[in-house]
C-alpha positions as CSV (number, residue, x, y, z in Angstrom):
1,X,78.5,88.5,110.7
2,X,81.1,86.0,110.5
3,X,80.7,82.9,107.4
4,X,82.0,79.8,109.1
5,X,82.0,78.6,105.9
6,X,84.4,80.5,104.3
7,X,87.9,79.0,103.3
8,X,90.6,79.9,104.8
9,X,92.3,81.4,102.2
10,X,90.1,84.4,102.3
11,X,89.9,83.9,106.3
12,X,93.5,84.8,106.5
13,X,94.7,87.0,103.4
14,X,97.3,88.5,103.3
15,X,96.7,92.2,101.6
16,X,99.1,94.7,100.4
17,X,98.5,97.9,103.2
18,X,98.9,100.5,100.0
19,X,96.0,99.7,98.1
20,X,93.8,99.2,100.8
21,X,91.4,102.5,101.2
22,X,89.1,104.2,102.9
23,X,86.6,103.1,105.3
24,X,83.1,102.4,103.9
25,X,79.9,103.9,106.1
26,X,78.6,101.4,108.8
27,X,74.9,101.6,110.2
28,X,75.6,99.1,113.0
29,X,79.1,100.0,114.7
30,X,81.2,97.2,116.3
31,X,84.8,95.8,116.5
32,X,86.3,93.6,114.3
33,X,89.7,91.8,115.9
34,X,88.1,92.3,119.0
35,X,86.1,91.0,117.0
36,X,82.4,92.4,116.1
37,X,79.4,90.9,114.0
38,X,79.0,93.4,110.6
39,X,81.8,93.8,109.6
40,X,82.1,94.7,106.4
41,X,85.7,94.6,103.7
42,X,86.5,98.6,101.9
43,X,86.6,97.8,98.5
44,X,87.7,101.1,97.4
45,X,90.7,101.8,95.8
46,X,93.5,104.4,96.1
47,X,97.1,104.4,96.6
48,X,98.1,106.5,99.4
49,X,101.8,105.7,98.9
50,X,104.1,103.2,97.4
51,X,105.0,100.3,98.7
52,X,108.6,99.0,99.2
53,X,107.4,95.1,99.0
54,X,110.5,93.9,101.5
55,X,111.4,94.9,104.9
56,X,114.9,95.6,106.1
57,X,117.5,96.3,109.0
58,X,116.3,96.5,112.6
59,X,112.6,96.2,113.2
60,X,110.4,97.3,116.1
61,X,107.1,95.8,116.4
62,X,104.4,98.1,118.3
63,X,101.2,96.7,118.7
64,X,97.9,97.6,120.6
65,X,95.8,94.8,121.6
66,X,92.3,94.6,124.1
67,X,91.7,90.7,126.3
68,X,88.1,90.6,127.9
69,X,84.7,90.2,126.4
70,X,85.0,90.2,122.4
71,X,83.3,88.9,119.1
72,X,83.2,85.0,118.3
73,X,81.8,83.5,115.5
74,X,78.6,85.2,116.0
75,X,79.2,84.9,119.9
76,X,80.9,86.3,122.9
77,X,83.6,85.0,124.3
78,X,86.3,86.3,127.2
79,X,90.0,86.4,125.5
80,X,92.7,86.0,128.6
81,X,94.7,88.0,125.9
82,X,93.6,89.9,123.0
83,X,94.2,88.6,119.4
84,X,96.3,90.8,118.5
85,X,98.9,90.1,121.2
86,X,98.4,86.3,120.7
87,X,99.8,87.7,116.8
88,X,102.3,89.6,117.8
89,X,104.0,86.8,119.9
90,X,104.0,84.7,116.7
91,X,105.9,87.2,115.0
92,X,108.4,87.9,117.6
93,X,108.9,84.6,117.9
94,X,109.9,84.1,114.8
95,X,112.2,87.3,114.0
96,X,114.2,89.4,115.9
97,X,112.8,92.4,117.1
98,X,112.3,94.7,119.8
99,X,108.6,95.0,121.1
100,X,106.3,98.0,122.1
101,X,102.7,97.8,123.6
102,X,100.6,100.5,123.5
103,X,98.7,100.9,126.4
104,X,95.5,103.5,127.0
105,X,95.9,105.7,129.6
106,X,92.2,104.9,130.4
107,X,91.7,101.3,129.6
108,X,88.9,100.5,127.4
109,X,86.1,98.4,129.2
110,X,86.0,94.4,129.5
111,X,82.6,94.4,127.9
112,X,82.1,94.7,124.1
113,X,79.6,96.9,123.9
114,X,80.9,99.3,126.6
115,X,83.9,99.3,124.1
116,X,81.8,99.7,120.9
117,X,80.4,102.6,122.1
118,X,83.5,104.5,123.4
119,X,84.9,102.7,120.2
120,X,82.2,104.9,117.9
121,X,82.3,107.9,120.0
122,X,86.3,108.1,119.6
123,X,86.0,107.4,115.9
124,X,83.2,110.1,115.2
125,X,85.3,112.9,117.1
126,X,88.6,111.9,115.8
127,X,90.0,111.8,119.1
128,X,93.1,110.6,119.8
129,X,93.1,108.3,122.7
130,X,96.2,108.8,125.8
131,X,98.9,106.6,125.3
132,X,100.5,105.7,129.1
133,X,103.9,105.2,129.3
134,X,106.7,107.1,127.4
135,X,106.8,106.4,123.4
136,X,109.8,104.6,121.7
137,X,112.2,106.4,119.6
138,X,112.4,105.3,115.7
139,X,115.9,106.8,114.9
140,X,117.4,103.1,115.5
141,X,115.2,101.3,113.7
142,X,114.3,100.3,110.0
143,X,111.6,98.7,110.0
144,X,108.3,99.4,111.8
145,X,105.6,96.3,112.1
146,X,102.1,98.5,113.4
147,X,99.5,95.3,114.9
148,X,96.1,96.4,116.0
149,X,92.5,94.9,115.7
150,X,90.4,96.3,113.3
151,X,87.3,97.9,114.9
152,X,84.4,99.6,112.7
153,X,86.5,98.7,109.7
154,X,89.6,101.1,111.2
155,X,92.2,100.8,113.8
156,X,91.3,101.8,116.8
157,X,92.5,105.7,117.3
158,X,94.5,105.0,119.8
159,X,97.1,103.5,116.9
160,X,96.3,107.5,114.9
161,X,97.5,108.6,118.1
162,X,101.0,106.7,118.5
163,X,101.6,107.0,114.8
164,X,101.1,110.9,114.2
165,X,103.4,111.5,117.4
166,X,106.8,109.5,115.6
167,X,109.2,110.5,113.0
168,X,108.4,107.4,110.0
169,X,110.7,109.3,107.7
170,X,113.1,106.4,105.6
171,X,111.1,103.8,107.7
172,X,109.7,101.0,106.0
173,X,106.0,100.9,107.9
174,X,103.8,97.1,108.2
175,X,100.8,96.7,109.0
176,X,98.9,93.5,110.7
177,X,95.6,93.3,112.0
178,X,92.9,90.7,113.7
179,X,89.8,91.2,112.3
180,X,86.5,89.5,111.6
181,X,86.0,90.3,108.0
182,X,87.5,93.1,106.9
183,X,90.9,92.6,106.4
184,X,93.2,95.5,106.9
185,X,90.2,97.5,107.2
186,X,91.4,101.6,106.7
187,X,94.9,100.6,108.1
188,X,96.2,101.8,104.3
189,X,94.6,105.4,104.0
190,X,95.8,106.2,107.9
191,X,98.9,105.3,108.4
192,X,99.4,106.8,104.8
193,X,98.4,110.4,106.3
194,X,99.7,109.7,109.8
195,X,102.9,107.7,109.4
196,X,104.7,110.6,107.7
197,X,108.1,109.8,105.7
198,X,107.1,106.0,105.5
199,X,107.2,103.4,102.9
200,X,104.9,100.4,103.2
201,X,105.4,96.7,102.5
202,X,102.9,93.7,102.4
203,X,100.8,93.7,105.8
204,X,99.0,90.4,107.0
205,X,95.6,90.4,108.1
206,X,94.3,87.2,110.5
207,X,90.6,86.2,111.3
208,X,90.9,86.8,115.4
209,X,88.7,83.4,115.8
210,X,91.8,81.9,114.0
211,X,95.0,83.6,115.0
212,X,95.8,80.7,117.5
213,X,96.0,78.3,114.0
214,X,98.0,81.5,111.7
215,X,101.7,80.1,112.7
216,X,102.3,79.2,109.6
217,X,100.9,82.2,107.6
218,X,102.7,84.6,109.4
219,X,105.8,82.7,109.1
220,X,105.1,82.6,104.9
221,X,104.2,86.2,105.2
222,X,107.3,87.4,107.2
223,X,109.5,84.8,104.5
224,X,107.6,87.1,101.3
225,X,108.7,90.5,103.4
226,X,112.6,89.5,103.7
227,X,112.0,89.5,108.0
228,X,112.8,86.0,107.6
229,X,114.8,83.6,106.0
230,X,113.4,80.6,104.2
C-alpha cells in the first residue's frame, strides 16, 4: 500500500541501478508504476556490475509504458497515458535524444487485474513477451536510458525481452522506472545479466501518482548524469 504520508524525498529517490538487487518473494502479486497496492522495496545487496556514474555521446531512450486502469493511492484510476511515457516525455524534453517505444505484440489488458495476472503468469515462466515492430540498432549510440514501470518489484518481461535481443557492449545502460514503492525494484540484477557489455550510471525512480510533479527531479538527475548541462 501506498503512505500518503511519506516525504517526497523518499517518494522520488533517485537510486544508483548497480546496487540495487534481487527481487524479494511477494504473497500478493500486483504492479507497481502501473501502479499496484504491496509493493514492497529489495533491500538486498549485490553489485552486478560497476557503474560509470556519467552518461555520454548520443543517447537513445527506449521505454515501455501501459495507459488504462492502474494503481492510485490505494485506488483505481484510468491513465490516458501510462506513467512511464508521461517520464519519458520529461526527459526527452529536456535532452537530446532519439526515442524507442516498446510495444507488445499482444497488448496487455486495460484492466489491472487482467494485467496482474498475465503480469505473474509471464514472471513465473520467464517468458519473454513479443516485441511488435522491428528493434533499433545500438551501434550509433552511447548511451542507453531503459524506462519501464516496476510491476511485482521487476520490470515487466517484456523489457528482458528487448534487452537480451541488443548488443550493450561499450554502452553506458540507465535505468528509470514508475513505481509505487519500490524503487528500481530488480531493474539492477536484470539488466546486469541481460544487457550484456554494459556499464551503468545513476537511474531515477518516480512515484507514478507523482510523475506529473517530477520535472524538476529528473531535470537534477539528468544534470548529476552529464545528459544535461547546469
Amino acid at each position: 500500500m501506498n503512505e500518503p504520508n511519506q516525504s517526497s524525498a523518499r517518494r522520488r529517490t533517485i537510486l544508483r541501478a548497480a546496487l540495487l538487487t534481487p527481487v524479494t518473494a511477494m504473497t500478493v502479486p500486483h504492479l507497481a508504476g502501473c501502479s499496484p497496492a504491496n509493493d514492497q522495496p529489495d533491500r538486498r545487496q549485490t553489485s552486478p556490475s560497476r557503474a560509470s556514474g556519467t552518461a555520454r555521446g548520443k543517447v537513445l531512450l527506449a521505454y515501455f509504458s501501459r495507459p488504462g486502469e492502474n494503481y492510485y493511492y490505494g485506488d483505481r484510476t484510468d491513465l490516458k497515458v501510462g506513467n512511464t511515457e508521461v517520464m519519458a516525455h520529461k526527459i526527452r524534453d529536456l535532452i537530446d535524444c532519439d526515442v524507442y517505444r516498446i510495444e507488445p505484440t499482444d497488448p496487455y489488458p486495460e484492466s489491472y487485474d487482467a494485467t496482474v495476472e498475465r503480469n505473474v503468469r509471464e514472471q513465473d515462466a520467464d517468458a519473454r513477451p513479443a516485441i511488435k515492430g522491428t528493434l533499433p540498432s545500438l551501434d550509433e549510440y552511447d548511451t542507453v536510458l531503459l524506462g519501464s514501470p516496476i510491476w511485482n518489484v521487476r520490470a515487466p518481461m517484456i523489457m528482458t525481452t528487448f534487452t537480451e535481443q541488443l548488443d550493450f557492449t561499450g554502452k553506458t545502460v540507465v535505468p528509470f522506472t514508475t513505481h509505487a514503492m519500490s524503487g528500481m525494484g530488480g531493474t539492477a540484477r536484470d539488466y546486469a545479466a541481460s544487457c550484456r557489455g554494459a556499464t551503468f550510471a545513476d537511474g531515477l525512480a518516480v512515484q507514478g501518482e507523482e510523475v506529473d510533479q517530477a520535472s524538476r527531479d529528473i531535470s537534477t538527475w539528468l544534470q548529476r548524469i552529464g545528459l544535461q548541462g547546469s
